[in-house]
C-alpha positions in Angstrom: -19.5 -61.6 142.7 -20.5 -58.2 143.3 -23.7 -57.1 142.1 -22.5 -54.7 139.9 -20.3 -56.7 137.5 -23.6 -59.1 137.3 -25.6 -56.1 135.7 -22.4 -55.2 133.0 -22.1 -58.9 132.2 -26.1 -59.4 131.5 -25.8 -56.2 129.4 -22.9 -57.6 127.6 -24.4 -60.7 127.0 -27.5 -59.2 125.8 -25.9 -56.7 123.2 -24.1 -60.0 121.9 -27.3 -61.8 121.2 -28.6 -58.9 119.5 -26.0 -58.8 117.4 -26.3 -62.2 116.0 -30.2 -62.0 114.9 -31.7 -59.4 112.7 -34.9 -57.5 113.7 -38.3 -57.1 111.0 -38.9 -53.8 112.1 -40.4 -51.7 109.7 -41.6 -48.2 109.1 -38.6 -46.2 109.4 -39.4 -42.4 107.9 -37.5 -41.9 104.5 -37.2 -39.0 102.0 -35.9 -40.5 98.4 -38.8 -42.6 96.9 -37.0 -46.4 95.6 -33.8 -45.9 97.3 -32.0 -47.8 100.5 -29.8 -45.2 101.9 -31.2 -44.9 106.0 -33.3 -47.9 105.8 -32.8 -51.5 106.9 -30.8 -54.1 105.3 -34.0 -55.5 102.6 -35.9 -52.7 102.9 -36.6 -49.7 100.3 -38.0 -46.4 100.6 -41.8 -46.6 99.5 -44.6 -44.3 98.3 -45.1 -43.3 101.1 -41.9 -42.6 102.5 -41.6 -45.7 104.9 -38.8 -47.9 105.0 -40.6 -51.5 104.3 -39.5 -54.7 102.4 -42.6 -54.6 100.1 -40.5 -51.1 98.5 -37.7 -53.2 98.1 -39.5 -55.5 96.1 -41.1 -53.0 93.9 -40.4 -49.9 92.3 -42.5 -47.0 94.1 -43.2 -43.9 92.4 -43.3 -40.4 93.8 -46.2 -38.5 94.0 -45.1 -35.3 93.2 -47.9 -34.3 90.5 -45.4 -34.7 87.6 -46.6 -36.0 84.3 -44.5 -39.0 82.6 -44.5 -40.4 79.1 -44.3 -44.1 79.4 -44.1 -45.8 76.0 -44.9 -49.4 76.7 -47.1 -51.4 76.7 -48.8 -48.7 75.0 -47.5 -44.8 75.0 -50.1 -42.8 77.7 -48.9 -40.1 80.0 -49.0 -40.9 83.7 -49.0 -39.7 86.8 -48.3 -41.3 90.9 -51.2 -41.9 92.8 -51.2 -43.9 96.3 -54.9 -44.1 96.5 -54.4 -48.0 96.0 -51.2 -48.4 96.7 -49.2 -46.1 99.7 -46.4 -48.3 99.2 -45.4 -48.7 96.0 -47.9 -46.1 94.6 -49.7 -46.7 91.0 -49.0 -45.2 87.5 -52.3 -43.5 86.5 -53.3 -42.4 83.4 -53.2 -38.7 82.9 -54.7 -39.0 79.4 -55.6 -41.1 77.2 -53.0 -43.2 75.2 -52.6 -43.8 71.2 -51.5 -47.2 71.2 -48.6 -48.3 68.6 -49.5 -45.1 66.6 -47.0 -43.0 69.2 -44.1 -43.4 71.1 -42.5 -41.1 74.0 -40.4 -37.7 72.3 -39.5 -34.6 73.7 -41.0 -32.0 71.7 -38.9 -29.6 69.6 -37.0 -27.0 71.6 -36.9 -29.0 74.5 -39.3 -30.2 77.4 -40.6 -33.2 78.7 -41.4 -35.9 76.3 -44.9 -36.1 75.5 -46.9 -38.9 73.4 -45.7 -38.1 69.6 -47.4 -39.4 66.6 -45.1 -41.8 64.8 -46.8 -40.4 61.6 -49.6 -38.0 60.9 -52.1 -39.2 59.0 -54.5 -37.0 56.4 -57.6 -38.3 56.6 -60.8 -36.3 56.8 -62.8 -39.2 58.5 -60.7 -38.8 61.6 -59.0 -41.4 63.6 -56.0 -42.1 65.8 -53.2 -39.4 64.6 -55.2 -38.0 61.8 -56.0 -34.5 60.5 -58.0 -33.2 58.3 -55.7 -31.6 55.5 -52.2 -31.9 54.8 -51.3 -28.3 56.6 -53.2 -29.1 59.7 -51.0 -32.7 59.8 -47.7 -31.1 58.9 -47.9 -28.4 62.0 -49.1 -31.2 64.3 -45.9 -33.3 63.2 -43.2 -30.4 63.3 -43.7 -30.0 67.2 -41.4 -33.3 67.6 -38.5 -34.7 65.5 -38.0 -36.3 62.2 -41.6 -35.4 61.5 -44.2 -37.7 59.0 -46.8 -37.0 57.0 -49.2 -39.9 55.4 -51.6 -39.0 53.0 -54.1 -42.4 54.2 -57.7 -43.0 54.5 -60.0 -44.0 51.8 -59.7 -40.9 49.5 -57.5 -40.7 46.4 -57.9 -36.7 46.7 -56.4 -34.3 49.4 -56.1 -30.4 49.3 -58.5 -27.8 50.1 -59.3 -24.5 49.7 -59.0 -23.1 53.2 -56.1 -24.9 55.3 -54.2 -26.4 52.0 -54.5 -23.5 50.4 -51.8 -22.8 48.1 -49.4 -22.9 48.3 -48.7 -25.6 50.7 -45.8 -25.7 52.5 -43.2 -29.1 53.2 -40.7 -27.4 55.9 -37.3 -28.7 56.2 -36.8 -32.1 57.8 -40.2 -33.1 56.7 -41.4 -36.6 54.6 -45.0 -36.5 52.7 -45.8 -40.0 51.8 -48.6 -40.6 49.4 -47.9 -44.3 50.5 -46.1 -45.8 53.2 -44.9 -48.6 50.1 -41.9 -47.8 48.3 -43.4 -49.7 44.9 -47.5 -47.5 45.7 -48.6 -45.7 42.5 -48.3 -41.4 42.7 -51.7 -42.2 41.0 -53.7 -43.1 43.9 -52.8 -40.4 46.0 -53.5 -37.0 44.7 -53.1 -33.6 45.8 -55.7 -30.7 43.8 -54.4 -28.0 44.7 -56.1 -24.7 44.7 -55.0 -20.3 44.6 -53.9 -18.2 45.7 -50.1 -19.5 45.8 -48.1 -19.2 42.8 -46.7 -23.1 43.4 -49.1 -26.1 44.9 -46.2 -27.0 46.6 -43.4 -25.6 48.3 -40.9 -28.3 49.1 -37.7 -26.6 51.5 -34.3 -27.5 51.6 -34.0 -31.2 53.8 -37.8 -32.3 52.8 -38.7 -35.4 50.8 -41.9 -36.2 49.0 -42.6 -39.4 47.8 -45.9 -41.3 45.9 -48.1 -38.5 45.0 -49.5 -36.8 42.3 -50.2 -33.2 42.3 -52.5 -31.4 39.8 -54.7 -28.0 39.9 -58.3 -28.2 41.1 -59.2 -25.4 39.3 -58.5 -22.3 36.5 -57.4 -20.5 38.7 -55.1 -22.4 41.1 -51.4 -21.9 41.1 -49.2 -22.1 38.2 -46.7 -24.0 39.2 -46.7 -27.5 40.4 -44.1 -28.1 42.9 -40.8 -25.4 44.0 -37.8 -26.7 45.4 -36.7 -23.7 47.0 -34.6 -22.3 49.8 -31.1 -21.6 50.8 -28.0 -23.9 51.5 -28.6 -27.0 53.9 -27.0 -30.0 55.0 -29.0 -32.0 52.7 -31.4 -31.2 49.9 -34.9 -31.3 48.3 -35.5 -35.1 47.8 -38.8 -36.0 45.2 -39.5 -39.7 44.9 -42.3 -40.9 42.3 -43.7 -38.1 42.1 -46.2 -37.0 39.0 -47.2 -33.7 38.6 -50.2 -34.0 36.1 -53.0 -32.0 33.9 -55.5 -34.0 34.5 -57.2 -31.6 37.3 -60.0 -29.7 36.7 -57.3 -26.5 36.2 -56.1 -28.1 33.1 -51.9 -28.3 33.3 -49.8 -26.2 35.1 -47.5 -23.4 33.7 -44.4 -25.0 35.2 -44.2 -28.7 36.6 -41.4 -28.4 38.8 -39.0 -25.7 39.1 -36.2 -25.8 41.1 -34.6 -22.8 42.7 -32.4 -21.8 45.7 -29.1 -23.0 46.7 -29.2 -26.8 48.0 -28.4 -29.8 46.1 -31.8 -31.6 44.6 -32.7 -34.8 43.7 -35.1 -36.5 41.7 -36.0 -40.0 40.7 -39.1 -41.8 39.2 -40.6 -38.1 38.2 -43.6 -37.8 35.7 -44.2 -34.2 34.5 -46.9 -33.8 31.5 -48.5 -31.2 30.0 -47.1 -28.0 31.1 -47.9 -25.0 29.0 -44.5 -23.4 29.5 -41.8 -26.0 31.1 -42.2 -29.7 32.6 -38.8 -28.9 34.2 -37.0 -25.4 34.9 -34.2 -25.3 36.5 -33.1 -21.6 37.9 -30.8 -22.4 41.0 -28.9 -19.2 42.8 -25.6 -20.4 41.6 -24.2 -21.9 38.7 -22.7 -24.9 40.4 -25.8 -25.3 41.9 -26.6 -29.1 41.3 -29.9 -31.1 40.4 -29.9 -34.9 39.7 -32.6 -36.1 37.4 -32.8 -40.0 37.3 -35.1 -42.6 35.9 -37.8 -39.5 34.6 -40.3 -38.3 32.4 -41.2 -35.0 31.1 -44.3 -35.5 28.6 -46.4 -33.4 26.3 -44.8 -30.5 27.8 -44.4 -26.9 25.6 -40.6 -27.2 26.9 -39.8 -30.5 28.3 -37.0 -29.3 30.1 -35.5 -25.6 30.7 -32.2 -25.1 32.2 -31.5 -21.1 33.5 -28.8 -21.4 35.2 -27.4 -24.4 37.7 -25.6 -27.5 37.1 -28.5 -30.0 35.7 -27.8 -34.1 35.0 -30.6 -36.3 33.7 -29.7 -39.7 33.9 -31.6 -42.7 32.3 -34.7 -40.0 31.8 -37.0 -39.4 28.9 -37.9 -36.4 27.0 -40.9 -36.7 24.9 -43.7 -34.9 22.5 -42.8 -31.7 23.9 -44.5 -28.9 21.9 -41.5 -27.3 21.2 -37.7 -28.5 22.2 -37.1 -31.3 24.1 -34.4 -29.8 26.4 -33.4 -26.4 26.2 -29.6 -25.0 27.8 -29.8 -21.9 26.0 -29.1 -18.3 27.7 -26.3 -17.5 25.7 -24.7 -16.2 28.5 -21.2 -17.5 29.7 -20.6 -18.7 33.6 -24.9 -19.5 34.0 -25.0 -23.7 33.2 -23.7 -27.1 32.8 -25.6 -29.7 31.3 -24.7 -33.2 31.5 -27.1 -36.0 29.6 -26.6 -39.5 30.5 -28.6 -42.5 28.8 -31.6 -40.7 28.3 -34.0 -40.3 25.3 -35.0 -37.3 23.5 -37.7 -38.4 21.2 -40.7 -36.8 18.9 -40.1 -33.1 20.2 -42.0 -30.7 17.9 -39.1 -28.3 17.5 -36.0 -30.4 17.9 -34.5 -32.5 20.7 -31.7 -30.6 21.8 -31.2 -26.5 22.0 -28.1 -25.5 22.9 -26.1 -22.2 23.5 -22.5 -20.9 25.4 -23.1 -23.6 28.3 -19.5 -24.1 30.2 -19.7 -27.8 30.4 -21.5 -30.5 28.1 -21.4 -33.9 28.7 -23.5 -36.3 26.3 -23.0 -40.0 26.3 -24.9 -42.8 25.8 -27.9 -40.6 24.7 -30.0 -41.3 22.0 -31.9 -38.2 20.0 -34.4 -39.4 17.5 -38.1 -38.7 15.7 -37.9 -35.2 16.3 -39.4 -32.5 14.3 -37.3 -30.5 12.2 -37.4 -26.8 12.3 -36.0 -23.9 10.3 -32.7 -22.1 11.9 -31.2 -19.5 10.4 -27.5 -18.3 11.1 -25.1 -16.4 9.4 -27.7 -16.0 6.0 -27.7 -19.9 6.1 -31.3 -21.3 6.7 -31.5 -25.0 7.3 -33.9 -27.3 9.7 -32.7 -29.0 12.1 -34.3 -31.6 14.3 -31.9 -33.3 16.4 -29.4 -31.1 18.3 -28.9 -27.3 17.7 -25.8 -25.7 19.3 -24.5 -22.3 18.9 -21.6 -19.9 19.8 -18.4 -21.0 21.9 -17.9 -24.5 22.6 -17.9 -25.9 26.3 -14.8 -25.4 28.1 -15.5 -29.4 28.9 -16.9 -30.8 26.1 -17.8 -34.9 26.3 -19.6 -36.3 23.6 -19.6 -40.3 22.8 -22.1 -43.3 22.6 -25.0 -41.6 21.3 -27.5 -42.6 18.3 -29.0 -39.5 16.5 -31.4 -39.9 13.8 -34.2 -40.2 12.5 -34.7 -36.1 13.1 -36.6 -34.2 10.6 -33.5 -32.2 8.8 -30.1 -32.3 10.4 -29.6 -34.7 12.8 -26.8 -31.8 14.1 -26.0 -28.3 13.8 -23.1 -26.8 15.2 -23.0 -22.6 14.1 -21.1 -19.2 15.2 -17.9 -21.3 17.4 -14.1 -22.4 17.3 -13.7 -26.0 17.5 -16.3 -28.4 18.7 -15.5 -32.3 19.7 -18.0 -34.3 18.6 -15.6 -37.1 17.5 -15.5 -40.9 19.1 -12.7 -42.5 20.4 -10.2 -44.3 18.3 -11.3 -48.5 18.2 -15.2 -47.8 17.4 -16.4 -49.2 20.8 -20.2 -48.9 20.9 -20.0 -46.7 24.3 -17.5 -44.6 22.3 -18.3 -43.7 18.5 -21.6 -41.5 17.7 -24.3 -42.5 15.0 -25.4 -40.0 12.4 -28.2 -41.8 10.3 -31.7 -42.5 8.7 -32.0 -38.8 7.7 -33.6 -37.4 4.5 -31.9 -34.9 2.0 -31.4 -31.8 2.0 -30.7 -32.9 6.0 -27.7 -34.1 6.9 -25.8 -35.9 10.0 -23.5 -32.9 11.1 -24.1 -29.4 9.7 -21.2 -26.8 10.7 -21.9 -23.1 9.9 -19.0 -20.2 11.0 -18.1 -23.3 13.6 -15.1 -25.7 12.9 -16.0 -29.4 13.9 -14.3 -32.9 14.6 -16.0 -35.4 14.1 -14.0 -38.5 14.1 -14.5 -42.2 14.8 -18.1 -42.3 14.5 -20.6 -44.1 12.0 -22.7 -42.5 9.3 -25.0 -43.1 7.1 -22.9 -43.5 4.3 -20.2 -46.1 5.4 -17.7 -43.7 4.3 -19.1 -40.0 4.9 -19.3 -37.7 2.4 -19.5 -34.1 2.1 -22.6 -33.0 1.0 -24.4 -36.6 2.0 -23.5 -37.1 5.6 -22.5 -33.1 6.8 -22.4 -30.0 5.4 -20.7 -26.7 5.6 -21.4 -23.0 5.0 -20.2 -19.5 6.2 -16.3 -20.6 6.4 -17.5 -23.4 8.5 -16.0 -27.2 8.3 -16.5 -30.9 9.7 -13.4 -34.0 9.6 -15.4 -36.4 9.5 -12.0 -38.7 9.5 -11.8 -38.3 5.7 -9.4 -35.2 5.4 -6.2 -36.2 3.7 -7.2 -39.6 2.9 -7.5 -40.8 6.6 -10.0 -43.4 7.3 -11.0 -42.2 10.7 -14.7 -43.6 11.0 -16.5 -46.2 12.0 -16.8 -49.7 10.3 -19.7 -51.5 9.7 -21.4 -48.2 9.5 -24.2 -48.3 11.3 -25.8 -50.6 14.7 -28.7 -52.8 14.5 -30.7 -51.0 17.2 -32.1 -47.6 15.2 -35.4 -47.8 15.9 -37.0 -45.0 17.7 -38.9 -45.9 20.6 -43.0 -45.5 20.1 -44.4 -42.8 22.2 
């Protein structure tokens, strides 16, 4: 065979061998750190940008100086080194980490994510994620999202006179907990707040605050306790056992809480006592502004609650030893306020329970008004006192008004003067949840008094089991009541009166 052809064939046979073993060569340059593209078959691109089957096996990092958030096993920022390691490089720690106290975010407004605090702690002692005053705690948690604010440690006392200064300041989006514990006493976690401010707190439209008790440090700290304020929002003030107390070294506020601005409010579990104007004023932007009061107490307050102008419920709340009225819906002035009372109790008010004047909707059911102090009224040259409810001028234009127990008021249990028809009257069958109860009152006082006002009063029990004109209401000024009586009807409630008329003790 020529020589030739013996040369091609070797090569040949050569290439084929090749072909049907693989080589371990190693070392191949690379340019994208962890990935296989232009390296062997098994073999990754490493740390050090070499192909190699130990980077296949591992996942290199680049050193490129950049800082990473790494949240487990514990949240540190890190950064690529290959002192140790050229091939698969080594996380190192480019500060120090806070353990289970943070996890990775991205700060707000963008950027890398950094180690964030789950929740900020107040604590004066120091420590993992704490600050030393409420302000300094709240601007460390507002750099990230859904921001948390724990007033911990071992003090009972927080606020000071030169970073929580009043007023201080709950932004939107923000939680204050006095306790992590939904079932933690407000008591145990207290907020003196000191002046300037006008309020001790400012709580803005998407913040919650929840377990704490606020009071002034001083005579001359702020003058109201908390304000709900700000303009519309996707969701609205949120205040969760909350007291707002005079127990401070300030004595009580002026106002407990007011509530103004535009977005809807909530409270539950509330304790306001011993205001020296209002435990509760409610002055929102609009009329149809709306605050839910539920499960509450307003105590030993001048006024226990004030309505200005909004749309206020209270709901399963108490209203008690106020110095003067228990609630007060009372501008006079049409298109300003709704008032809706729901299961509550309005008891041992020094002026009366109820005060009441040109609201555009009233809704009372379920309520009971009792043990309050009469007081003199006088309207249209008719003097009488009146403990229980007062209302006067137009009617609402809705007008609910069923299931409640009045008595035990000092004078008229009700006084209804200066309007066209008012509905007080039950509902036809007697149904506890639907007649009204007029009793245990005193002469001259009576259950409904109407003066210049025309009332029904219909399907409801009295003290009398058949009222009587002169006994169980009374009229004056060209005012007048149906008690169910007119004409011979028999349009009230048998047996007269409920078992249950005792007025709770204070």
């Amino acid at each position: 065979m020529h020589r030739a052809w013996i040369s091609v064939l070797a090569l040949v046979a050569l290439a084929a061998g090749l072909a049907a073993c693989s080589v371990d060569v190693e070392g191949a340059t690379c340019k994208d750190v962890g990935k296989v593209d232009n390296c062997p078959s098994g073999q990754a691109c490493g740390t050090d940008l070499k192909c190699s089957v130990k980077a296949a096996g591992c996942q290199p990092c680049k050193v490129d100086g950049a800082v990473v958030c790494r949240a487990a096993p514990t949240c540190e920022l890190v950064v690529c080194t290959a002192d140790v390691d050229p091939v698969c490089g080594k996380w190192t720690p480019a500060s120090a980490g806070a353990g289970g106290l943070q996890t990775c975010m991205p700060p707000n407004g963008g950027g890398d994510p950094e180690c964030a605090c789950v929740k900020n702690v107040v604590d004066p002692a120091g420590g993992t994620c704490t600050h030393p005053s409420i302000s300094s705690a709240i601007t460390a948690a507002t750099r990230f999202p859904a921001p948390v604010v724990v007033l911990g440690g071992a003090s009972y006392f927080y606020g000071n006179a030169i970073d929580d200064a009043a007023p201080i300041v709950i932004p939107a989006g923000v939680t204050l907990l006095g306790d992590e514990t939904t079932t933690a006493s407000a008591a145990t976690r207290i907020i003196q707040v000191q002046g300037p401010g006008p309020e001790g707190l400012q709580v803005h439209p998407g913040a919650l605050v929840r377990g704490l008790t606020v009071e002034r440090a001083d005579v001359a700290g702020p003058t109201v306790g908390l304000l709900l304020t700000g303009g519309a929002a996707a969701s609205g003030n949120t205040l969760i056992s909350v007291q707002v107390e005079a127990f401070g070294g300030g004595g009580g506020f002026a106002t407990g809480i007011r509530v103004a601005g535009a977005n809807a409010v909530a409270m539950s579990d509330v304790l306001v006592k011993g205001a020296t104007i209002a435990g509760l004023e409610v002055n929102r932007l609009g009329a149809g502004d709306v605050v839910l009061v539920t499960g509450s107490t307003f105590d030993q307050n001048q006024v226990g609650v004030s309505l200005l102008k909004g749309d206020l419920t209270l709901s399963g709340s108490t209203v008690k030893r106020s110095a003067w009225e228990g609630v007060v819906a009372a501008t006079g002035t049409p298109g300003q306020t709704s008032l809706t009372l729901t299961d509550d109790v309005i008891s041992r008010n020094g002026r009366g329970g109820v005060r009441l004047s040109v609201n555009d909707k009233l809704v009372v059911t379920g309520t009971r008004v009792c043990g309050n102090t009469g007081y003199s009224r006088s309207l249209s040259g008719v003097t009488r006192t009146v403990g229980g409810i007062l209302a006067v001028g137009s009617p609402p234009a809705t007008l609910a008004f069923r299931g409640n127990l009045i008595h035990d008021n000092g004078g008229d249990q009700v006084f209804v003067g200066a309007g066209t028809t008012w509905n007080l009257s039950g509902v036809a069958g007697c149904a506890t949840t639907d007649r009204n109860v007029f009793a245990n009152f005193t002469a001259p006082g009576v259950g409904v008094t109407a003066v210049g006002a025309s009332v029904s009063a219909k399907f409801n029990s009295w003290q009398s089991a058949q009222p009587v004109l002169g006994t169980d209401y009374f009229v004056a000024a060209g005012g007048a009541v149906d008690a169910g009586t007119i004409g011979g009807a028999t349009d009230y409630c048998l047996p007269a009166l409920p078992a249950d008329l005792t007025c709770p003790a204070p």
